[in-house]
Each structure stands twice: as C-alpha cells, then as structure tokens.
RODO-2510 file (C-alpha; in nm, 4 decimals, decimal comma):
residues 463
     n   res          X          Y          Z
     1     x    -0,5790     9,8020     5,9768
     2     x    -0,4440    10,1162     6,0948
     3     x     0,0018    10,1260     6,1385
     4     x     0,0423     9,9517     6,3994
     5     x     0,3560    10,1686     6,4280
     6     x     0,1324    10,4531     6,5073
     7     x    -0,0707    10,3306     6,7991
     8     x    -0,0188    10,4898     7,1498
     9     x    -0,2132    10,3539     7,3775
    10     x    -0,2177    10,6581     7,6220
    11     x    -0,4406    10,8535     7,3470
    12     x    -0,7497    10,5643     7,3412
    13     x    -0,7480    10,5738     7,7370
    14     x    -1,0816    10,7333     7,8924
    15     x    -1,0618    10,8391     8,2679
    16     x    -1,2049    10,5956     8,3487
    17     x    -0,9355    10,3598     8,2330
    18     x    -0,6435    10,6042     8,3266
    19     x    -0,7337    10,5239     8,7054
    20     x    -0,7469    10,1453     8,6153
    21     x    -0,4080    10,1855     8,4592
    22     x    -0,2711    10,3808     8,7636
    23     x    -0,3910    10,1645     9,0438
    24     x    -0,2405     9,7978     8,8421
    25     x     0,0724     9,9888     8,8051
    26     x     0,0356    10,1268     9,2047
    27     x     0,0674     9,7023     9,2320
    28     x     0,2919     9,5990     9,0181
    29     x     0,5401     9,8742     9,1983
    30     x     0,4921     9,7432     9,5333
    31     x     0,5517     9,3836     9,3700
    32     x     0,8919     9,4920     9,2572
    33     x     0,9565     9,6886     9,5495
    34     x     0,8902     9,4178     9,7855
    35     x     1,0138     9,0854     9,5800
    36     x     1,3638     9,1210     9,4293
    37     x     1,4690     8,7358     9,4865
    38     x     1,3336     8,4566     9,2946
    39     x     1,2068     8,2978     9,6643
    40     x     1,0396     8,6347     9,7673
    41     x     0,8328     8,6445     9,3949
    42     x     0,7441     8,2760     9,4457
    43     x     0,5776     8,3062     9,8097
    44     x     0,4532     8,6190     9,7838
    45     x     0,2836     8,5502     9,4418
    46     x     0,1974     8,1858     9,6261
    47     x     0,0101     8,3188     9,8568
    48     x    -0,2169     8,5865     9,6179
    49     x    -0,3328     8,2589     9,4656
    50     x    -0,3631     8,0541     9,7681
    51     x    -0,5812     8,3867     9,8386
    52     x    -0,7756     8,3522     9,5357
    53     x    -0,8505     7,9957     9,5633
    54     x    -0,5966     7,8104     9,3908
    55     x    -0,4981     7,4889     9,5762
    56     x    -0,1325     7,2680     9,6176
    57     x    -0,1363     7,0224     9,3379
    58     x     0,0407     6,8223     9,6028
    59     x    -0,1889     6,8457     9,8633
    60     x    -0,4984     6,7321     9,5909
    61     x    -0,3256     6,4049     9,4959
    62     x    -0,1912     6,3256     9,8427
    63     x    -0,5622     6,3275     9,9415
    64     x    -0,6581     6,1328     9,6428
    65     x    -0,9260     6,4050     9,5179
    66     x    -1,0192     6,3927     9,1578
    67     x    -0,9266     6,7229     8,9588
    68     x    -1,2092     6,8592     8,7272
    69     x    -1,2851     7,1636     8,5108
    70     x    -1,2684     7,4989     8,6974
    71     x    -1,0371     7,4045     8,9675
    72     x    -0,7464     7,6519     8,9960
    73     x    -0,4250     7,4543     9,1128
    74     x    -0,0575     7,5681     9,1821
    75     x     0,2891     7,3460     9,1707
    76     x     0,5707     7,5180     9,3845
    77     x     0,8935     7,4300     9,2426
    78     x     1,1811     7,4403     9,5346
    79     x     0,9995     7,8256     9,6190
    80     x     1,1634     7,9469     9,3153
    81     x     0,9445     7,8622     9,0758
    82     x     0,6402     7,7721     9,0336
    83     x     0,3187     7,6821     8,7465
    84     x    -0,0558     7,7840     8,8081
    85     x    -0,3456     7,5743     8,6010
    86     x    -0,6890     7,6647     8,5821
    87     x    -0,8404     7,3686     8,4071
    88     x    -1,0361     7,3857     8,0954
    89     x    -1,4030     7,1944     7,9513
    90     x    -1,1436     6,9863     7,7295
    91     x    -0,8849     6,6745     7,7701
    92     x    -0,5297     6,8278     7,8698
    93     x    -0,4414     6,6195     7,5421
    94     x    -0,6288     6,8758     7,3345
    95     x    -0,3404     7,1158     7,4753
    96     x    -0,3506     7,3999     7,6703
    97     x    -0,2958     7,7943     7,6968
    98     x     0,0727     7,8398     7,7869
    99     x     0,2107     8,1831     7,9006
   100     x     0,5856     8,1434     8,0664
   101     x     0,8311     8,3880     8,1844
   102     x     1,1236     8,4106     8,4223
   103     x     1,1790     8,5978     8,8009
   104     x     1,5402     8,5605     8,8096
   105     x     1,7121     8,9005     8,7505
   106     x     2,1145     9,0080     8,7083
   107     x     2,2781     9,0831     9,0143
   108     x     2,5442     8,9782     9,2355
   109     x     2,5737     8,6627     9,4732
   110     x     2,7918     8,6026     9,7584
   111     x     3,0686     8,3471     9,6982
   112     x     3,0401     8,0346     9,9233
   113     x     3,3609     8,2220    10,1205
   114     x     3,2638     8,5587    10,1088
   115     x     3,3789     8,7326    10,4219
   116     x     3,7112     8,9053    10,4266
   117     x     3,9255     9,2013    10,5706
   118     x     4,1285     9,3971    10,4134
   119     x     4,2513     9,8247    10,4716
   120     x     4,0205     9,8312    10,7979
   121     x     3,7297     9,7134    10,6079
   122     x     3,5347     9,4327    10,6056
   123     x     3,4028     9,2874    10,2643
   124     x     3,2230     9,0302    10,0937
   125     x     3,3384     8,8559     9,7814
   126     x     3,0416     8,8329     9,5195
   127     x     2,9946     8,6248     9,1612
   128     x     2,7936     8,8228     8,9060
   129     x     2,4335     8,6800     8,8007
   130     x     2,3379     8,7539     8,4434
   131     x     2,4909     8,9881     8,2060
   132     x     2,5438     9,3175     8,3328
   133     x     2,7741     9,6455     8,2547
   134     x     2,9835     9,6380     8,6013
   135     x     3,0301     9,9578     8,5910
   136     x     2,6779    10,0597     8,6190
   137     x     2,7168     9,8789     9,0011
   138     x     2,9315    10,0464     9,1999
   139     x     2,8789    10,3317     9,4025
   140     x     2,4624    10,2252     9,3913
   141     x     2,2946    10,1578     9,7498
   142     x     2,2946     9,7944     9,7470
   143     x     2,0453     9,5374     9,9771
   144     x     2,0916     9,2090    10,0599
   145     x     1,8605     8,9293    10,0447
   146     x     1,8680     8,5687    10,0999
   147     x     1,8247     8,3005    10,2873
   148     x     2,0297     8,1117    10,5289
   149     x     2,0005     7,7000    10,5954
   150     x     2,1861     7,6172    10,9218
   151     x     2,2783     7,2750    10,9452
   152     x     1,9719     7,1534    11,1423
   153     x     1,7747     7,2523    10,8878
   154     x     1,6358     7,5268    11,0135
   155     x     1,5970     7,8121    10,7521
   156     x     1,6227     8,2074    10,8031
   157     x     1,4992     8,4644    10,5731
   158     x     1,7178     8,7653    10,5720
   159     x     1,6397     9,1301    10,4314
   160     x     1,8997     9,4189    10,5169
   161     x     1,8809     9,7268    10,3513
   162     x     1,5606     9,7746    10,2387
   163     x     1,3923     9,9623    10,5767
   164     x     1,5190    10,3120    10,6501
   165     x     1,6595    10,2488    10,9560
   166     x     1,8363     9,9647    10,7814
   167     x     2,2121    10,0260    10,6796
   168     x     2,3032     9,9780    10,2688
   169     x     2,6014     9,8049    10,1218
   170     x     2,7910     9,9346     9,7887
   171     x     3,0636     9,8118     9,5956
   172     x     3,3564    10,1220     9,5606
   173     x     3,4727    10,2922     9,3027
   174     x     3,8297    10,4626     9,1912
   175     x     3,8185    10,8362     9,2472
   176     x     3,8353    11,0605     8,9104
   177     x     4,1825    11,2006     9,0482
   178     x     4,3066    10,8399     9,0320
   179     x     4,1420    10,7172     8,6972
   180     x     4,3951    10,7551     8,4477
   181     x     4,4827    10,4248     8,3921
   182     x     4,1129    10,2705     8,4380
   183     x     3,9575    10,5380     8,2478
   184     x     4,1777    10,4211     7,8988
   185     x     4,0411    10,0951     8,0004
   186     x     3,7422     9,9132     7,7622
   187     x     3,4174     9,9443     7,9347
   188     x     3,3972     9,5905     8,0243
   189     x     3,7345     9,5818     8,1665
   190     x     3,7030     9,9257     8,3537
   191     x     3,5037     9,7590     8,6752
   192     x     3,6434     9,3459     8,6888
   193     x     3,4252     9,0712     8,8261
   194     x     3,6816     9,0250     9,1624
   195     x     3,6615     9,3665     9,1649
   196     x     3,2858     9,3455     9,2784
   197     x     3,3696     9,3614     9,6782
   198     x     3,0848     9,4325     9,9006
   199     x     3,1776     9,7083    10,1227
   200     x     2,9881     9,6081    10,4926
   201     x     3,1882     9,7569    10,7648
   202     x     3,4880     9,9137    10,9549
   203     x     3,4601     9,9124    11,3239
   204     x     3,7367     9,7141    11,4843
   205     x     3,6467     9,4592    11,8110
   206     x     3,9162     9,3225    12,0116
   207     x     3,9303     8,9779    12,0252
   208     x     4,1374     8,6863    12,1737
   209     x     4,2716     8,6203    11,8719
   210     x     4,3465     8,9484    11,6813
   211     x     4,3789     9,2672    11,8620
   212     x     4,1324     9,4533    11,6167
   213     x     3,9150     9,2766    11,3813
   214     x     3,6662     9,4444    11,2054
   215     x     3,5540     9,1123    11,0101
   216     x     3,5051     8,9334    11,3634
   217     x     3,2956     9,2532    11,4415
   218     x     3,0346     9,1809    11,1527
   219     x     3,0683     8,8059    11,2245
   220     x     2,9166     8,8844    11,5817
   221     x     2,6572     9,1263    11,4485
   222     x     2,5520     8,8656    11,2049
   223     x     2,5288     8,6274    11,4972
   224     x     2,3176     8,8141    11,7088
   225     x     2,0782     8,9964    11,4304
   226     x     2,0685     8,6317    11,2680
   227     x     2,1830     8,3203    11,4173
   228     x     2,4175     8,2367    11,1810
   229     x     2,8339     8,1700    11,2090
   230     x     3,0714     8,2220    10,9203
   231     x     3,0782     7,8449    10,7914
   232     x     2,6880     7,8712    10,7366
   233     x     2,7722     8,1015    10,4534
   234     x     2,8205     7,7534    10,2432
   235     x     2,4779     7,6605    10,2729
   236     x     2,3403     8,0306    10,2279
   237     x     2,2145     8,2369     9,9138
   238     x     2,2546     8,6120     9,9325
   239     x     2,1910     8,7836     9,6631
   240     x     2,3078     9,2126     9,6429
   241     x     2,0146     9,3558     9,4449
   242     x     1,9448     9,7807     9,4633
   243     x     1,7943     9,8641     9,7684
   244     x     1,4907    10,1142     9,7494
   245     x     1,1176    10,1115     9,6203
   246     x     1,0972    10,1557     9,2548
   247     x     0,9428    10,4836     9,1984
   248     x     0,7352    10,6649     8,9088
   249     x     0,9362    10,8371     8,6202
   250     x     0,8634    11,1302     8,4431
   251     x     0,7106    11,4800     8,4908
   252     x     0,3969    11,2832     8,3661
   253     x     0,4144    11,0036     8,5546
   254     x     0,3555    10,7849     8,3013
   255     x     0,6709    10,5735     8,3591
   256     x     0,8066    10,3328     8,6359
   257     x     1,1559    10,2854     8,7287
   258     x     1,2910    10,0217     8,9366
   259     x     1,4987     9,7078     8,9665
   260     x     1,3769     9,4049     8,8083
   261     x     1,1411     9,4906     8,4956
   262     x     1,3021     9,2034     8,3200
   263     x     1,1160     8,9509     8,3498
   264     x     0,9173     9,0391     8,6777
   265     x     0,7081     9,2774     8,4484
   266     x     0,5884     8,9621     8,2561
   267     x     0,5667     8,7588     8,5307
   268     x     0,3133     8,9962     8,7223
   269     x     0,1102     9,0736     8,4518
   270     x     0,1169     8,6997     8,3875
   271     x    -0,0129     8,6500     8,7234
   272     x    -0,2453     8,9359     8,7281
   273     x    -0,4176     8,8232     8,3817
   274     x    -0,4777     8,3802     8,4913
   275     x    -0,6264     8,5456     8,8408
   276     x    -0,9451     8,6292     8,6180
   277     x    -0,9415     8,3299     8,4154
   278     x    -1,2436     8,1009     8,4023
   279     x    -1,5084     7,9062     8,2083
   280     x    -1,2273     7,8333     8,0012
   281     x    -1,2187     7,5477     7,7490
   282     x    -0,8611     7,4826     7,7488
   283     x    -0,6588     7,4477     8,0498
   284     x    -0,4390     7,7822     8,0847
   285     x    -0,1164     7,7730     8,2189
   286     x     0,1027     8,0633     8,4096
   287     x     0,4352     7,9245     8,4402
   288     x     0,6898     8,1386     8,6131
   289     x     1,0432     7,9880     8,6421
   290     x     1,3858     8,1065     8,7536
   291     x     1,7864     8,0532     8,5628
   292     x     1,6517     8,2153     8,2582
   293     x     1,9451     8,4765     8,2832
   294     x     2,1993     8,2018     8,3053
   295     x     2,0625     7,9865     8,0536
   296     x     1,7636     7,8209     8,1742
   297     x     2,0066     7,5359     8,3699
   298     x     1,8939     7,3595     8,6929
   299     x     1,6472     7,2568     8,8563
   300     x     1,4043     7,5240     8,8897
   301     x     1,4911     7,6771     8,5178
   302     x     1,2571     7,6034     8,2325
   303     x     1,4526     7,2890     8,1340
   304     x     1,4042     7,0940     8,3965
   305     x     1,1238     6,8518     8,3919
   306     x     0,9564     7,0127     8,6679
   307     x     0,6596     7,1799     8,3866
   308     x     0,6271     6,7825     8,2111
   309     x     0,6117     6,6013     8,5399
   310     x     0,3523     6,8101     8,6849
   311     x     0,1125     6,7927     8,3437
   312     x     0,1810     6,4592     8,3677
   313     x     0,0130     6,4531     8,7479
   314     x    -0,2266     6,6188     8,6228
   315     x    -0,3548     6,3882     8,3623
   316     x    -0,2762     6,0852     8,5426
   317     x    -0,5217     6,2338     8,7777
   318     x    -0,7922     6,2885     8,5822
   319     x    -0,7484     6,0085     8,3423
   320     x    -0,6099     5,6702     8,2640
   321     x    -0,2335     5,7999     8,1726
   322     x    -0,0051     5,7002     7,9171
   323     x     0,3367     5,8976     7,7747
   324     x     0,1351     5,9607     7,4384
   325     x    -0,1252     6,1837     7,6332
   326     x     0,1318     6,3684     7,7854
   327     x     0,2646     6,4118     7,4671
   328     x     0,0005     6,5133     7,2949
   329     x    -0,0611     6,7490     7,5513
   330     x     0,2340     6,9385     7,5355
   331     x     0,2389     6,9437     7,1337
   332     x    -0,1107     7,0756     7,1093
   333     x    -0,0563     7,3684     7,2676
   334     x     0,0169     7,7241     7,2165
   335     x     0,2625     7,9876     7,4130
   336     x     0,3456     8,3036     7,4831
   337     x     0,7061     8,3049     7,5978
   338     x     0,6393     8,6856     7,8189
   339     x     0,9627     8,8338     7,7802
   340     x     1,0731     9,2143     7,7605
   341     x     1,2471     9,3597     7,5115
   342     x     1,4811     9,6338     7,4241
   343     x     1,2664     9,9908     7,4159
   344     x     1,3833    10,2470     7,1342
   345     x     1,5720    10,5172     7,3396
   346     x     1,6506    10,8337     7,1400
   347     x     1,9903    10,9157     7,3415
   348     x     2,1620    10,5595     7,1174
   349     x     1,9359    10,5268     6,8648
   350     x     2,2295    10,3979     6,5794
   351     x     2,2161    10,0656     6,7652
   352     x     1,8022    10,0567     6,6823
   353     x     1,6790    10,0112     6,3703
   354     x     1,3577    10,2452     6,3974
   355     x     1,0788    10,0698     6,1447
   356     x     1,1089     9,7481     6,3818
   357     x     1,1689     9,8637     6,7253
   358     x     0,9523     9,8651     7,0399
   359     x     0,8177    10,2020     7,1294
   360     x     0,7019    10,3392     7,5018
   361     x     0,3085    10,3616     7,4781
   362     x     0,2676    10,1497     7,2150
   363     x     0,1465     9,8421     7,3927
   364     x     0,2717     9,4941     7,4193
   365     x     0,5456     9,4236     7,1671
   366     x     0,5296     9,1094     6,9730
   367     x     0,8770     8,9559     6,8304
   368     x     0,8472     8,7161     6,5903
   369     x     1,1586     8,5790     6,6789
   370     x     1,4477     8,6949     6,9153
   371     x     1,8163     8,5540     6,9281
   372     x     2,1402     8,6940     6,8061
   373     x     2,3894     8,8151     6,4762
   374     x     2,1448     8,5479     6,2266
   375     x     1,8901     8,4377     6,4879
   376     x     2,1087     8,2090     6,6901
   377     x     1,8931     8,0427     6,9270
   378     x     1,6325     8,1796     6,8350
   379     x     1,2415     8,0789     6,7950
   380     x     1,0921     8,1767     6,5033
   381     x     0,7424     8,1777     6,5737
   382     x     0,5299     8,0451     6,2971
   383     x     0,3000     8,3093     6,0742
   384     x     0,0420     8,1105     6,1187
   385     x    -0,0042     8,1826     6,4897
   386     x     0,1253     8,4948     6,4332
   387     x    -0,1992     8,5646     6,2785
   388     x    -0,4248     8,4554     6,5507
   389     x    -0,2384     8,6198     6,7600
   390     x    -0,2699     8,9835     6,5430
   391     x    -0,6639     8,8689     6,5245
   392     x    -0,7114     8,8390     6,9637
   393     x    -0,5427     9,1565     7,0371
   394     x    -0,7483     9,3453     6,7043
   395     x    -1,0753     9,1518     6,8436
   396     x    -1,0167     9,2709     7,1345
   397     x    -0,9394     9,6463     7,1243
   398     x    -0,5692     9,5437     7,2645
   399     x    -0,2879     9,7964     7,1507
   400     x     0,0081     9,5830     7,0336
   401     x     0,3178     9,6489     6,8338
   402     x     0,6040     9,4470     6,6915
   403     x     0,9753     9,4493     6,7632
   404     x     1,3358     9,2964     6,7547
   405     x     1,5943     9,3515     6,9893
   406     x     1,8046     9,5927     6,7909
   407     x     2,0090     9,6035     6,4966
   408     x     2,1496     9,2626     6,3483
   409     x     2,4837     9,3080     6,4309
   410     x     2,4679     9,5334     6,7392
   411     x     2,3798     9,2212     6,9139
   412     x     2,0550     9,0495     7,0803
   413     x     1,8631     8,8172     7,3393
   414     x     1,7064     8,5000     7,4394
   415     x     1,4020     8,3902     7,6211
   416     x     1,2913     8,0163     7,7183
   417     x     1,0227     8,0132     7,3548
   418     x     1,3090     7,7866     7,2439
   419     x     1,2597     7,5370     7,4870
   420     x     0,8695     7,5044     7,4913
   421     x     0,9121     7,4640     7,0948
   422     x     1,0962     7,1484     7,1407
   423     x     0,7574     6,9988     7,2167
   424     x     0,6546     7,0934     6,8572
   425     x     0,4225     7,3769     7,0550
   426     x     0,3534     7,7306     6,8687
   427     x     0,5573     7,9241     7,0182
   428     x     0,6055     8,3443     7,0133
   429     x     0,7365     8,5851     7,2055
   430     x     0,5603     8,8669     7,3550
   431     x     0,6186     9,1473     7,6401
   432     x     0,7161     9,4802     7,8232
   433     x     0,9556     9,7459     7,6021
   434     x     1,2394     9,8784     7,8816
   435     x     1,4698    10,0733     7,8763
   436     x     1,8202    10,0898     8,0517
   437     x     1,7892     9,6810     8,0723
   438     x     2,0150     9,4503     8,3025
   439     x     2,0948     9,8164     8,5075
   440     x     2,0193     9,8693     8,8663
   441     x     1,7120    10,0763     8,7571
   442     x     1,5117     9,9848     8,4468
   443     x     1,2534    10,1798     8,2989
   444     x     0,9171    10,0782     8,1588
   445     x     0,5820    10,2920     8,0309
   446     x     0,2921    10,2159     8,2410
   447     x     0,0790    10,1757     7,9128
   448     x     0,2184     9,9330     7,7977
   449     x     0,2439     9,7346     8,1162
   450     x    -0,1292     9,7502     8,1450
   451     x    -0,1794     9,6810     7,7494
   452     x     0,0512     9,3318     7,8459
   453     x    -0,1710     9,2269     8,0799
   454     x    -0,4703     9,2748     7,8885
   455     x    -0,3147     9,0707     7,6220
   456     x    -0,2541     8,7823     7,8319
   457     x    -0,6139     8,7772     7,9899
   458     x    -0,7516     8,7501     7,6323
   459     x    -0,5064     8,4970     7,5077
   460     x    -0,5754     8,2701     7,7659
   461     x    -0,9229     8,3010     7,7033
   462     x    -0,9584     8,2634     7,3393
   463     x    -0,6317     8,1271     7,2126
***
C-alpha cells in the first residue's frame, strides 16, 4: 500500500470532482454561516431530513404504525440534539452502523444576571463555554444568538449581529500604552473569565428613576425589538459566537475559515453522507448531540439515555422487546466517533510530532485513540476494526490518513468514543484536521472535508 503519509487528495481529483468538491464545501459554508447554536444546527438540519423523507419517531409510534426496513426516521432531543436511523434488512440486535459527533462549540453565554452599567456603558456579564484562549476574544465582532422563554411559555428566537444592518457586540481590550502590567501576565491570566464583559451600548435615556441610564436604554430596545423584560433573562440562553459568514482561505481557495469546524464539520458531513444511505443491511445511525465541550453532561449530551431509549422504541416497535435485545443491539455494533483533530501547522510545529500528525489534503484522519499525557480517557480503538476500517476507505478509493493530537506531553483531547465503548461497541475515532481550534475562526482544507464525507457514506454502507 502506498505511505499513507504521502497521499494528497487534491492531486487524484479530476474536474470533474473539483466542482463536486467546491459546490459540498459552497454548503457546508452556508451551514456554518447560518447555524452557530446547537438549536439552529438541530432545526435547520431537522428540516433537510424532514425534506428528504425522514419521519418523527414520535409521530410513527403515537400513530401506532409498524417500522420496517427502508424507513428513514429522526428523534429530536430538546432541539439540541438529535439521532437519524435509516433501518437495515437485519434485527437491530444484529447491531447497527453508528457515526456520532457533537454541535456544541466554545463560546461565551450570558449569566442568568447579565445586564449591567458601568463608565456610561452598558454590558453583559458572560460564562465561558468550552476551553478557549481568552485572549483570542476580545476585540472580535461578536453576535448573539439565543432564545428567550417568557413565562407563558411562549418562546422567541433571537439573532443580532449577523445582518449588515445589524449592530455587533465585542468584549474590550487594554490599550498597548496601558499593558505593562497585563502584558508580564501568563497567557491564561492576561484576559480573566469576569473580564469577558459584553460591550452593548452607551446612549443615556432619562427615566423616572435615574436621570440617565444607558442600561434602561437597552432594556427598552430589547423590549420593543423583542418582547422581553430584564427578569426573562433567567429563563433565556444567549450565546456570543463571531458574527460573519465563514469565508474561503487561501490564494487557492482550497481552504475554509470560519467559526465552528469543531465538531459542526463532522456533524455535516455526517448528515450529508446517511442522506444517501439505503438498501442497507444494518440499520445506520447519525447521531448528533450537544455538551461534548463540557464533558458530555446533561440531558442532551451523549450520556444521557436519550440514544438507548430511543433504540429501545425502536425495537419495541418492531418486535417483541426485552432489555437483552437492546443490549445486544448496542454491543453489536460499530462507531465512528466524527471528531476533528489538531492539523500540523508549520508556524508551532515543536508541539507536533510530524510522523503521526494530521496533514491539510490528506483526507480524513483516523486516531486510533485520543485522550491526554498517557491516554487518559481515552478510547483505544481495537486493531481489529482498525483493519476494516483501513480495508473500506482502500476498497473504496477514499484518501485517509492517521493522527494524534500532538505531542505526549504538550497535551491532548477527548471525544464521546469513550462513552459508546461502554456498551462493549468498536469504537474509533475519525474526522476533519483544523487548524487554529477552539478560536473565533478555525481553519479546515476543503479536501479533506469532502474525503470525510465520503468516508462516512461508505462506512455506513459496508461496515
């Protein structure tokens, strides 16, 4: 078999193929563009199946309609999350096709209290998401996102800063002429957490309580562009994410940068790959969930039992159910935990170690196991499948490479394989190279985007 260090999949491409791999990557960017919360990946995506004829698992049992092979079926969990099935010839107990990734992404939320005034200005107070260098934050155009509940239940969908005409938010910065003493500062104590104030406005209203108040000013813009008073902030989720479309890289084009590559790379080419999925003999699975980048907690995060109850449905559905089939289910099955990984970059390459890094253009990178300093909490995926694996993508004319995420000691990763291996399933974990991850703008190759998504469509069809 030829290096697989060596491949680049940009030099096999044919015209013909180059305007295949433009156009999915023309998608995937308004994808990213247009969904940068976990609720706005879930209905969009929702509705591109719906679309495509997949149907509400709920709605098929509440109507008492038997499931059979072929039928394409979704499971929305609290809109963000959410598993697609296309059923396969075979029993659910002979396993099934798994591919899971994550649509949460690092950013910052507003805190339940999060209006303030302070120097003229009104603020909000935010709580990081995920890890992230703070530093990298301030001074970028922000957006804000979110949803608001009121306490009749009715809920609002907000967007601000994404249209032109829309203003941005930012969080400030010291000047360089007043740096001295933050500049001697470590990097992750140059830009604190409570330092991470929204910066949303400074025109004063007179009211009947203060003479000037700018926060009362955005409190009455926020009624009238909204609906919503200051107290419904406790029963709101905002989250600050970059505003802007994400954009192609490079005098070649050949590269996308944008917010959100990790996971929503996987996720899409996930999605993309179980649209074309059929005549399958085992059931495949897309399962998209969110609180990866806090530890897969909650309810909509890959521990929950929101994956195991709806199999469970499922079977119970289609035959006489008992725990051992859902079992049995779960165990015989096989995953691809879609994750990204950290891309070699040149400019820091003493944190890399180059014979088992991830390359741009070299396709979908394959990590036998991820984790941190001796593989804590890591999966170690099994050689075994590791081999079928190698055999799909060679079958299949798929360019792949394999990777860790950096030297041993420099530091490392997780994804949710762990988890899925609990049920004794093969488990490995597979997806996108970037660059500049966790930063406002990440960087991916197109290649090896399209290269992912190729992978997935042939592992669920011949895994």
């Amino acid at each position: 078999m030829e290096n697989i260090k060596n491949k680049n999949a940009w030099l096999k491409y044919t015209d013909e193929d180059l305007k295949e791999v433009e156009d999915f990557a023309g998608k995937y960017e308004d994808f990213i563009s247009n969904s940068k919360t976990e609720r706005e990946c879930t209905t969009f995506l929702i509705a591109e199946a719906k679309d495509k004829g997949y149907e509400d698992l709920n709605d098929i049992l509440k109507e008492d309609r038997k499931i059979k092979a072929g039928d394409k079926l979704y499971v929305n969990n609290m809109g963000k999350a959410f598993a697609m099935f296309v059923i396969g010839d075979s029993s659910l107990t002979d396993g099934m096709n798994i591919l899971g990734s994550h649509i949460d992404c690092p950013r910052s939320d507003l805190k339940q209290n999060p209006l303030y005034e302070d120097g003229n200005f009104a603020l909000f107070k935010t709580h990081y998401y995920g890890g992230i260098k703070k530093y990298q934050w301030v001074t970028t155009p922000l957006a804000l996102h979110g949803v608001v509940v009121l306490k009749n239940g009715e809920k609002i969908n907000v967007v601000i800063g994404e249209d032109e005409s829309d203003p941005v938010f930012c969080f400030t910065d010291l000047p360089i002429h007043l740096s001295a003493t933050q500049m001697g500062k470590k990097a992750n104590e140059i830009v604190e957490g409570e330092d991470l104030n929204l910066l949303i406005g400074n025109i004063p209203c007179e009211t009947e309580k203060y003479k000037y108040s700018v926060k009362d000013r955005v409190l009455n813009i926020l009624k009238e562009k909204i609906g919503m008073e200051e107290e419904d902030f406790v029963s709101s989720e905002f989250e600050a994410v970059p505003a802007g479309r994400a954009r192609d890289l490079g005098m070649d084009k050949s590269m996308i940068m944008g917010y959100g590559h990790d996971d929503r790379v996987c996720a899409y080419a996930g999605f993309s790959a179980i649209i074309h999925a059929e005549n399958l003999k085992k059931t495949a699975v897309n399962l998209i969930v969110d609180k990866e980048e806090i530890g897969s907690v909650g309810a909509t995060s890959m521990n929950s039992l929101f994956f195991e109850n709806a199999v469970a449905e499922i079977i119970n559905n289609m035959e006489e159910y008992n725990d051992l089939k859902l079992r049995r289910a779960l165990a015989n099955s096989k995953m691809i935990s879609a994750d990204v990984t950290a891309a070699f970059d040149p400019t820091f390459a003493n944190v890399f170690e180059k014979n088992n890094s991830a390359y741009f253009g070299r396709g979908i990178a394959i990590s036998k196991y991820t984790g941190a300093r001796g593989k804590r909490g890591a999966n170690d995926a099994n050689p075994e499948f590791i081999a079928e694996i190698r055999r799909m993508m060679d079958d299949n004319g798929v360019t792949y490479q394999t990777a860790e995420l950096g030297k041993v000691d420099q530091g490392g990763g997780g994804t949710i394989s762990y988890i899925l291996a609990a049920y004794n399933v093969h488990v490995l974990d597979a997806g996108v190279a970037v660059l500049s991850m966790h930063s406002p703008c990440e960087i991916i190759s197109k290649a090896d985007l399209f290269e992912t998504y190729r992978a997935f469509k042939v592992f669920f069809k011949e895994a």
